[in-house]
N, C-alpha and C positions, 0 to 999 in steps of 0.2 A: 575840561569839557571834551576837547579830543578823545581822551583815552576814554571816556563814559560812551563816546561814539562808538568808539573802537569795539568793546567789550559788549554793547548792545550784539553790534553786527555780526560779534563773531560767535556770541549765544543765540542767537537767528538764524547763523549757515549748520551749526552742530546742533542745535536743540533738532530740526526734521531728521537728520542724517542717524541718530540716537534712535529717532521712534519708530524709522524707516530699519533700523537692525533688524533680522527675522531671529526666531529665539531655536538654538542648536535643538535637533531632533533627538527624544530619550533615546537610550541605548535600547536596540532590543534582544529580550533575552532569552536564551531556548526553548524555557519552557512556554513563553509566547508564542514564538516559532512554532511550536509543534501544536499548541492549542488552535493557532487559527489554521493551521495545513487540517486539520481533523474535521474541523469547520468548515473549511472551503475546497477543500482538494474531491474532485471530481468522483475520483475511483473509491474515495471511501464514501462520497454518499451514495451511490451504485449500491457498493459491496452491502449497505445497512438497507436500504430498497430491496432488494433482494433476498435479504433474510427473512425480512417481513411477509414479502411475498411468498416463499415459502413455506413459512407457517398458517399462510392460510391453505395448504393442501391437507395441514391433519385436520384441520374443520372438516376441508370436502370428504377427505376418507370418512371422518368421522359421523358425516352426516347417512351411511349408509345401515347405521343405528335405528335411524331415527323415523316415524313413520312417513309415507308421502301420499299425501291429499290432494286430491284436485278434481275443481270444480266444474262439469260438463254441462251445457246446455244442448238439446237435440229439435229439429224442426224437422217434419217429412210430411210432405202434401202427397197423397197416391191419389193417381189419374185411375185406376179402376179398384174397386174396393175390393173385388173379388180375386185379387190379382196374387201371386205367391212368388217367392223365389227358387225358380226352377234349376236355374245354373248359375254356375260359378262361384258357389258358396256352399257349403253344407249346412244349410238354414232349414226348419221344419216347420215352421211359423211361419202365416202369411203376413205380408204388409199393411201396415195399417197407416191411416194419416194420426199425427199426435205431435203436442211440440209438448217437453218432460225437460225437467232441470234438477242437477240434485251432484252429491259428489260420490267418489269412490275412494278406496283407502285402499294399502299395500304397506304389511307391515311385517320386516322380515324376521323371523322367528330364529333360524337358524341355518348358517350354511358349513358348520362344521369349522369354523375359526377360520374363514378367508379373509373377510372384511376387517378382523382383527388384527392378522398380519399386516395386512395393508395399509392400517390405521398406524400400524409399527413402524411398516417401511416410510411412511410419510414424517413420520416423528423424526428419524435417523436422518431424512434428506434434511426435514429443515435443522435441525443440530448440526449436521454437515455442513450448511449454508451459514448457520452463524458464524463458524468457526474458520470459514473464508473470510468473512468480515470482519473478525477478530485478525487474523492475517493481511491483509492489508491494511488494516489501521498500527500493526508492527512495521508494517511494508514502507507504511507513510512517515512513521516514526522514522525510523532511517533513512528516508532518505529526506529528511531535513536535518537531521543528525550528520549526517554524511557533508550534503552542501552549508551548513550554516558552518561547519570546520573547513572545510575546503576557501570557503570564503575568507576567515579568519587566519588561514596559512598564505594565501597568496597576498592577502595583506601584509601579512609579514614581511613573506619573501620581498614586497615594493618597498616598504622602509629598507631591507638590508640592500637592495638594489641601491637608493635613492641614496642611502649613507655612503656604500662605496662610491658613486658619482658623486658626490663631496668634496672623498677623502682623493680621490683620483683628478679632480678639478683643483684641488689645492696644491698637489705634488706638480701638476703640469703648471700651473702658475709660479710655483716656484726655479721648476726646472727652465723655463722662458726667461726667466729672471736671470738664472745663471747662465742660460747661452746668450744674450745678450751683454751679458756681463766676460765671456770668453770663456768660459769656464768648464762649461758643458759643450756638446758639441749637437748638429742640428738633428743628430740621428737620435740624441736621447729625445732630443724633443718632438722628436715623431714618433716613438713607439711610446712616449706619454699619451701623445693627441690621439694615437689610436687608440689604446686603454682607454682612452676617456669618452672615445666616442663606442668602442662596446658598451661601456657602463651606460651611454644613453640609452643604446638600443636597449639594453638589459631594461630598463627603466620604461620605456615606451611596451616591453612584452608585459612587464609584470602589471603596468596599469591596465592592459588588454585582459589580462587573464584576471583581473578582480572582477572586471565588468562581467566578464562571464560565468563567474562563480556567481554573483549577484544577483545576475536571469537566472542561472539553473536553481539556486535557492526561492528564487520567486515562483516558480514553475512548482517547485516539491510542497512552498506554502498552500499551493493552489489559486496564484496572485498573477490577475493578468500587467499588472506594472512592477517594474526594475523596483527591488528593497533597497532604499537609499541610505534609510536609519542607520548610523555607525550598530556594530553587534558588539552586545556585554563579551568579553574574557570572561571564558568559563574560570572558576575554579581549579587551579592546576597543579591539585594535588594528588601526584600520577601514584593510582595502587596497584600493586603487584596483583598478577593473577592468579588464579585458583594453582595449586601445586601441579595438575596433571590436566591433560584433556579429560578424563573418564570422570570426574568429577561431574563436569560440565553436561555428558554426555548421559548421563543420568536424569540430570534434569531437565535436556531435553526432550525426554523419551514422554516426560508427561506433562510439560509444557508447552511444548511446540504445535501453534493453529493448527498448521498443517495436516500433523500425525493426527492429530483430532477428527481432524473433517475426513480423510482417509478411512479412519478407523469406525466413522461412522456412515459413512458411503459402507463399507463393508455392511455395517447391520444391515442397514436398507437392503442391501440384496440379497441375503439371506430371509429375511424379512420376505421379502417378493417373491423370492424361490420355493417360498412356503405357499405363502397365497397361489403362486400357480398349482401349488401341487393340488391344493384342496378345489382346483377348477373341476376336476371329476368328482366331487362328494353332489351328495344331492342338494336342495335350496329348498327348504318349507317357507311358504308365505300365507301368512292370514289377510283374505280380502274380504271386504264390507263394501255397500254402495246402497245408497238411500236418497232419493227426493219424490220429488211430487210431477204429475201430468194436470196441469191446467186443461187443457185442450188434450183431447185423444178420443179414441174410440168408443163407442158405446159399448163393448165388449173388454175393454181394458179397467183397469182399479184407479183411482184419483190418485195414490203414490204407491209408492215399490218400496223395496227395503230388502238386504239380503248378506249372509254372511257366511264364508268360506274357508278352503283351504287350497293351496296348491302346491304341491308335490312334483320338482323339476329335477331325473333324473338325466344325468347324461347316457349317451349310451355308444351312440357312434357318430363323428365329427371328424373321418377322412386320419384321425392323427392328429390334430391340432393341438389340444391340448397336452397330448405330451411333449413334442416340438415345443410350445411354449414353455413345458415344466424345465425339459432340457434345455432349454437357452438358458434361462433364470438360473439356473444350477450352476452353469458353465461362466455366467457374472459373476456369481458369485465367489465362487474360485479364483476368479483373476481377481477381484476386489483383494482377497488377502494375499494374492501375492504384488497387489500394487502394495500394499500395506509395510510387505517385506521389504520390497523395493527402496519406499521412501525412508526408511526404520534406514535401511543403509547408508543412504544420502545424507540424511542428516545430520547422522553421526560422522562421516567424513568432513560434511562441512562444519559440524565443530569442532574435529581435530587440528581441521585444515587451517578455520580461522583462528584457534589459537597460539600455533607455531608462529601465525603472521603476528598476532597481538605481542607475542614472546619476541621477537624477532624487535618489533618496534619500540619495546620496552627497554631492548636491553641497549640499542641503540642512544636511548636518550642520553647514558653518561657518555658514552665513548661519543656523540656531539658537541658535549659541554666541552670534554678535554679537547676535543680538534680545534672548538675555534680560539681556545688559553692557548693552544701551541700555533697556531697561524697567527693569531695577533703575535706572540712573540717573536716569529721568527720574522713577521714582517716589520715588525721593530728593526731587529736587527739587520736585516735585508736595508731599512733606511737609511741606518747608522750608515753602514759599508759604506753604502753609495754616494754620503755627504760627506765621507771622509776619505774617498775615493779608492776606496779597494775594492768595490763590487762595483757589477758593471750592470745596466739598466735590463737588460735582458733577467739577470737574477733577479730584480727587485719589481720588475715585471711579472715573475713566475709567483714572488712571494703576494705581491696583491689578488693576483687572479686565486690562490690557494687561499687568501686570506675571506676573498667574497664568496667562495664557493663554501667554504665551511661556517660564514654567516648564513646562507641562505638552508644550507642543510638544516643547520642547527633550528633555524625558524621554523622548517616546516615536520621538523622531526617530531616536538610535543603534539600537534594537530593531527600526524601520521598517526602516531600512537593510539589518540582519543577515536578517530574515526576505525582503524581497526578493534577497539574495545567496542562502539556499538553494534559491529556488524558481529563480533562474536555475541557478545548479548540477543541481540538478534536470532544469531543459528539456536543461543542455547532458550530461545524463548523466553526471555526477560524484559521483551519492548509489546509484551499483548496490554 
């Protein structure tokens, strides 16, 4: 009966303790990462706002097509019926009292391909506007690309920290053991307790520096709370890169947002540099106007009605229009030599980032071999010094070489991967 007690009671304190577990959070994994930053990250719904917004300016160009109607109503009481207008108007017709409602139309015929250009350069700005948006949603790629590896290295880097605090908390217990025991003397056992209190420090920065990788990855999500979620381990099967930069540099020439939207700011002003030119051609407009007089004059018709033409040459306007024609010209020039400009840029920063990707790639074996030779030599650094021909200062040097080439080695694979996006990036492979 006791033990039926017992076993009740102790299934009562563990059954809440059981329900009361919370259940570990999924991993999450980049391409989440990068779906909800695309979703929530600020600058890219701007950058897609804005696209929009500028395609509604080829409607507005294009609405110069299109006929414009509108509907007038007119009321005039005259205090003397005999009365005319004498000044301030070139009027030949006297005044009369009438109230007439009716509309007019203005429908433009032809102005020599102005409106057409314009209709162009509006097309070019919003294709240029897309293609910024297309650029920052690469912009956003990377950089959670960027931070969700940054995250996943300084992790690392806190296990090989936390491993050598271990391995250096074991050696100092031991070492205690043998100055107590006479063996050792008290200085090995201080430059232990030191070692071992770096490795905490070591230990207290790397858990600082996750926390931080964790905000700036929640920042690139576009996530106003710290990502707590443990992060998936990508796939770390590291591929060699393309044989040359110029590879690369080819296909950024016609992939990259950027060169895009560049290359189509260029239209757009050419485009407009057109449109100014044709501001001196003439403007034919066909105009109509029709409705009815309810009330009016006994000498007026009960409606009107009437259909036109107008004929608007330029002739003299101070210079203005060529001052416009020349500015638009002189944009447009500099539009293709920004064009040059960034053609340059870009192709430097995919040289640039592939030497780094090269650089980080080739690193990876020569980290594997360092920490196969720091663990062995700090093997044998052990050995010595339990067998007393190495003196703790060596065996000192061999841990600090042994943690430094774990930690390298941790963060080398992550180096590598965030160098490979940022080259992808340059060569426009994150639109």
């Amino acid at each position: 009966m006791k033990r039926f007690v017992t076993a009740v009671v102790f299934l009562g304190l563990t059954i809440p303790a059981i329900h009361g577990q919370t259940e570990p959070q999924p991993a999450l994994e980049l391409v989440q990462a990068e779906t909800q930053a695309l979703a929530n990250q600020p600058r890219m719904l701007a950058a897609q706002l804005r696209a929009r917004a500028f395609a509604e300016r080829v409607k507005q160009a294009r609405a110069g097509y299109m006929p414009t109607v509108n509907f007038n109503a007119t009321g005039a009481q005259v205090a003397d019926a005999n009365t005319a207008v004498a000044a301030g108007n070139l009027v030949t017709s006297a005044l009369s009292g009438r109230f007439a409602y009716g509309a007019s139309l203005t429908q433009l015929v032809t102005d020599f391909g102005r409106t057409s250009e314009l209709v162009s350069a509006a097309r070019s700005t919003a294709e240029a506007q897309a293609d910024v948006a297309t650029l920052t949603r690469a912009q956003v790629r990377l950089n959670v690309r960027t931070a969700y590896y940054r995250v996943l290295a300084s992790e690392s880097v806190l296990r090989a920290a936390e491993a050598a605090l271990g391995n250096r908390k074991l050696i100092s217990r031991q070492i205690d053991a043998l100055t107590q025991s006479e063996l050792r003397s008290t200085l090995d056992l201080n430059f232990a307790k030191v070692l071992e209190s770096e490795a905490e420090l070591a230990v207290v920065r790397a858990r600082s520096n996750v926390a931080q990788q964790r905000a700036a990855l929640a920042t690139a999500m576009g996530l106003e709370l710290m990502v707590t979620a443990p992060l998936a381990e990508p796939l770390l099967t590291v591929e060699a890169l393309p044989g040359s930069p110029e590879e690369l540099q080819q296909q950024a020439a016609g992939q990259r947002a950027d060169l895009g939207a560049v290359t189509a700011q260029q239209r757009a002003a050419q485009s407009f540099a057109a449109a100014e030119k044709r501001l001196s051609y003439p403007t034919l407009n066909a105009l109509g106007a029709a409705g009815q007089l309810p009330y009016h004059d006994h000498t007026l018709h009960d409606d009107y009605a009437a259909i036109g033409f107008n004929l608007s040459i330029p002739v003299f306007n101070g210079g203005l229009f060529t001052a416009r024609r020349n500015e638009a010209e002189l944009e447009a020039k500099a539009r293709a030599q920004d064009v040059r400009q960034l053609r340059l840029q870009v192709s430097e920063e995919v040289r640039s980032n592939w030497y780094r990707a090269d650089e980080a790639y080739r690193s990876l074996d020569v980290a594997s071999r360092l920490v196969a030779q720091s663990k062995e030599a700090l093997r044998l650094a052990q050995n010595r010094y339990e067998a007393g021909l190495g003196s703790i200062v060596e065996l000192n040097q061999a841990q600090l070489s042994e943690t430094s080439a774990e930690i390298t080695s941790a963060d080398a694979t992550y180096t590598y991967l965030t160098r490979r996006a940022e080259l992808d990036f340059a060569a426009g492979l994150l639109n």
